[in-house]
C-alpha positions in Angstrom: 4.2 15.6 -32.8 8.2 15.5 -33.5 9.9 12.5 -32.4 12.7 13.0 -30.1 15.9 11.3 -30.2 16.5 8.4 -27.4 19.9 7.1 -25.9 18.7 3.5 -26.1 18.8 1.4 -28.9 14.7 1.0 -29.6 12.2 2.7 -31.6 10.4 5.5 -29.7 7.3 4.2 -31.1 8.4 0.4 -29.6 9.5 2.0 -26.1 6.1 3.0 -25.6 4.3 -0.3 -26.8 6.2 -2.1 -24.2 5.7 1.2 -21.7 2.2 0.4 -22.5 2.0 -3.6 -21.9 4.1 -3.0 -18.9 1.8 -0.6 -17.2 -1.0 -2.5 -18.6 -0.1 -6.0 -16.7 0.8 -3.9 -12.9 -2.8 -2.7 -13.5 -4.3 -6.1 -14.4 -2.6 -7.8 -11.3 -3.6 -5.1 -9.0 -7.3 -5.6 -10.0 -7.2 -8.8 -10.1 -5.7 -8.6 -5.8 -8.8 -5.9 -5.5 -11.2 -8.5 -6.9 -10.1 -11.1 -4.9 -10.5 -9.8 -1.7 -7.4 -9.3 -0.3 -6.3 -6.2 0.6 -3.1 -4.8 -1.2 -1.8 -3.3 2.4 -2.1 -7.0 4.4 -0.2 -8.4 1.1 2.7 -5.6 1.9 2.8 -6.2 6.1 5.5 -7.8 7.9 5.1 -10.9 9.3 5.7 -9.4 12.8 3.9 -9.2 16.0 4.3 -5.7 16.7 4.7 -3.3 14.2 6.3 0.1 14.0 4.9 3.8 13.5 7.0 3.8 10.3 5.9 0.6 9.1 2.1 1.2 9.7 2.5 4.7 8.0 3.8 2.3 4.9 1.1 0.2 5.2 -1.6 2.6 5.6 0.1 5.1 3.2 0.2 8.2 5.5 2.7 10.7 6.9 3.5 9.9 10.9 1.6 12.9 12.0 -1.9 11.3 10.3 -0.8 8.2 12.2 -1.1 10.0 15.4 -4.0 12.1 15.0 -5.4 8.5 14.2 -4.0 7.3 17.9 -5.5 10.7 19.8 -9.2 10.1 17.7 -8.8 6.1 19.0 -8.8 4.9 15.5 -6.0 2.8 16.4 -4.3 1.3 19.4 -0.5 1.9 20.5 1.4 1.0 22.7 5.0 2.9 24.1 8.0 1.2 25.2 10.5 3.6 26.4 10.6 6.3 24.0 9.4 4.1 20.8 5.6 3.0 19.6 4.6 -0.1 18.9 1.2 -1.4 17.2 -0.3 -5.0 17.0 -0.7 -6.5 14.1 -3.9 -7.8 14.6 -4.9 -4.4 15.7 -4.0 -3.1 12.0 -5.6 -6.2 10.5 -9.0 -5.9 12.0 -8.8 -2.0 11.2 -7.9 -2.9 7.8 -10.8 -5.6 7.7 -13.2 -2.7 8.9 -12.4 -0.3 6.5 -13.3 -2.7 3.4 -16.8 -2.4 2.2 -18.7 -5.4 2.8 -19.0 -7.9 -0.2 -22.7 -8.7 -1.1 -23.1 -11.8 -3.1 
C-alpha cells in the first residue's frame, strides 16, 4: 500500500498508532460502563423531571416517528401540554431498567 501525503506534521504510520490507542481507550471505558451495570443512556439523561420527545429520541437512539409508534403500542407513557409532549423520567428509567437482561450471579 502507497503512503499518502498528510497536511499535519506526523508520521502516517504514528497518526494511526495514536488513531489506534484513542479508539482503543473509548472502547475500554464503554465496556467497562457495560460491565458495571449502568446503562450508557441513564449516564447521558438530563437531570429533569419531564423530558422531551427530542431528548428521549437521544436517549433511546431513535428517529421521533419510532418514539411514537412506541406511545400508540403503550411501550411508553406521554403526556401533552398544549401542543408539546412530555415524558417522566422515571417512566424512561424503569423502561430502560426493563429492557436490561437480568444479571445472574
Amino acid at each position: 500500500m502507497q503512503e499518502t501525503p498528510m497536511l499535519f506534521p506526523v508520521a502516517p504510520s504514528e497518526f494511526w498508532k495514536q488513531i489506534k490507542v484513542v479508539v482503543s481507550e473509548v472502547v475500554d471505558a464503554k465496556l467497562a460502563t457495560m460491565q458495571n451495570g449502568t446503562p450508557q443512556s441513564c449516564i447521558d439523561m438530563p437531570e429533569k423531571t419531564l423530558l422531551k420527545a427530542t431528548e428521549v429520541c437521544e436517549i433511546f437512539r431513535v428517529s421521533k416517528p419510532t418514539l411514537y409508534a412506541w406511545i400508540r403500542q403503550d411501550k411508553l407513557r406521554s403526556f401533552k401540554i398544549r401542543s408539546r409532549r412530555y415524558f417522566s423520567r422515571a417512566d424512561i428509567e424503569l423502561v430502560i431498567r426493563q429492557m436490561q437482561p437480568p444479571v445472574n450471579p
